[in-house]
N, C-alpha and C positions, 0 to 999 in steps of 0.2 A: 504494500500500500504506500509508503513511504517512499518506495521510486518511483511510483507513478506520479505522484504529489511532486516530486523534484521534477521531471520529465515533461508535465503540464506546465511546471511554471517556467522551467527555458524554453520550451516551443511559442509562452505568450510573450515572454521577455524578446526572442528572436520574433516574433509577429512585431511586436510594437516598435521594435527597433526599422526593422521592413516597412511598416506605416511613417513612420517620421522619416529616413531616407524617401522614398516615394512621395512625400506631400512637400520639399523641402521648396525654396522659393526660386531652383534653377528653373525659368521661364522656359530656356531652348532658343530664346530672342538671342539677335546677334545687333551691332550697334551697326547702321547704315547712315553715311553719310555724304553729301557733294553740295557739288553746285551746277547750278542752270544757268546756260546761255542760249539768247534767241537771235539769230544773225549776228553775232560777234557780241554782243551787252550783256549783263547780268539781267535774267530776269524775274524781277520784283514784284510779291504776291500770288503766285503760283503755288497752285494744287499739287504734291505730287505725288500720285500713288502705286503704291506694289501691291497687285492681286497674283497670292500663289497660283500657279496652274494645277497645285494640288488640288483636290477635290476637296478635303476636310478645310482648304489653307483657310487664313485669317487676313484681310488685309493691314497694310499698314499706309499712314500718310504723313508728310509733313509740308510745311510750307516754307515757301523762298524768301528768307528776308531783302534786304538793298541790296545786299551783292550777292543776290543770285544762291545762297547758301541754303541749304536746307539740313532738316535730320528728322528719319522717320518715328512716330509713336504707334506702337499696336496700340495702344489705348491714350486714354486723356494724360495718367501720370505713369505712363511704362514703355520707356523707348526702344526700341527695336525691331526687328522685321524675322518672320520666320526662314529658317533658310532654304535655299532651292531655287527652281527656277519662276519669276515672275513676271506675269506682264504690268508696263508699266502705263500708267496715261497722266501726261502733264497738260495742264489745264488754268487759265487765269476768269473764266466767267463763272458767274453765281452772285449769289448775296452775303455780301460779308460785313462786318461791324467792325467802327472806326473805333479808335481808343475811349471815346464817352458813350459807344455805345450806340453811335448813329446805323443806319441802313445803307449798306453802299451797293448798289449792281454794278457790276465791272461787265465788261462786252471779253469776248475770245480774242485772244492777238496769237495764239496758237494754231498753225494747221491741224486740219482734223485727223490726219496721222497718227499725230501724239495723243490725240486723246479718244474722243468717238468710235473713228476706226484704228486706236493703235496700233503701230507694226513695231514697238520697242519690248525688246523683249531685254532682261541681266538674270546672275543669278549672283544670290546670295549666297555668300561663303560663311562657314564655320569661322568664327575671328572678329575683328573691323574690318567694314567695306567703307572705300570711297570710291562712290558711283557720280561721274560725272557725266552727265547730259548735255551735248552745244545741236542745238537743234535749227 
């Protein structure tokens, strides 16, 4: 009786240790980052997104500051893109909010290549990426 008692409790000790490895907070995200150029300028305020071609994938986006800089977040406070191969679509039209919070619609200065019908395809590597775009 007394080894089955010991026997039980290193199989829960080994489960719980197996649970806490398995839940720990390696995302699998990798850190992706570049810049954008549109006919030779940096371009400022642009969408940029990576849609895995995985089936399960997750996307990621980020946006191009002044000098055309960007870095992707799978979510609002979590930066990174899953790795593999993705298509990408950069994009400057929509409705965005100015620093008080105004409504701004921007028009496309992007051909529809890069965004709509994308033909940009990268892949994300295990590591730091910088992916730069001159479009």
């Amino acid at each position: 009786m007394r080894r089955t008692t010991q026997a039980a409790r290193f199989l829960s000790l080994i489960l719980v240790c197996a649970f806490i490895a398995g839940c720990g907070s390696d995302t699998g995200l990798v850190k992706v980052k570049g810049k954008v150029t549109l006919n030779g300028q940096p371009l400022e305020g642009a969408t940029v997104e990576f849609q895995p071609t995985a089936a399960d994938g997750s996307p990621s986006s980020g946006q191009t500051d002044a000098n055309g800089r960007y870095e992707l977040m799978y979510a609002f406070d979590t930066p990174g893109a899953m790795p593999g191969e993705h298509i990408v679509t950069i994009r400057t039209a929509g409705t965005f909010f100015d620093d008080e919070g105004n409504e701004i619609e921007r028009q496309e200065r992007v051909p529809a290549k890069y965004n709509t019908r994308s033909e940009l395809t990268r892949t994300v590597e295990h590591g730091s990426n910088t992916i730069n775009f001159e479009l």
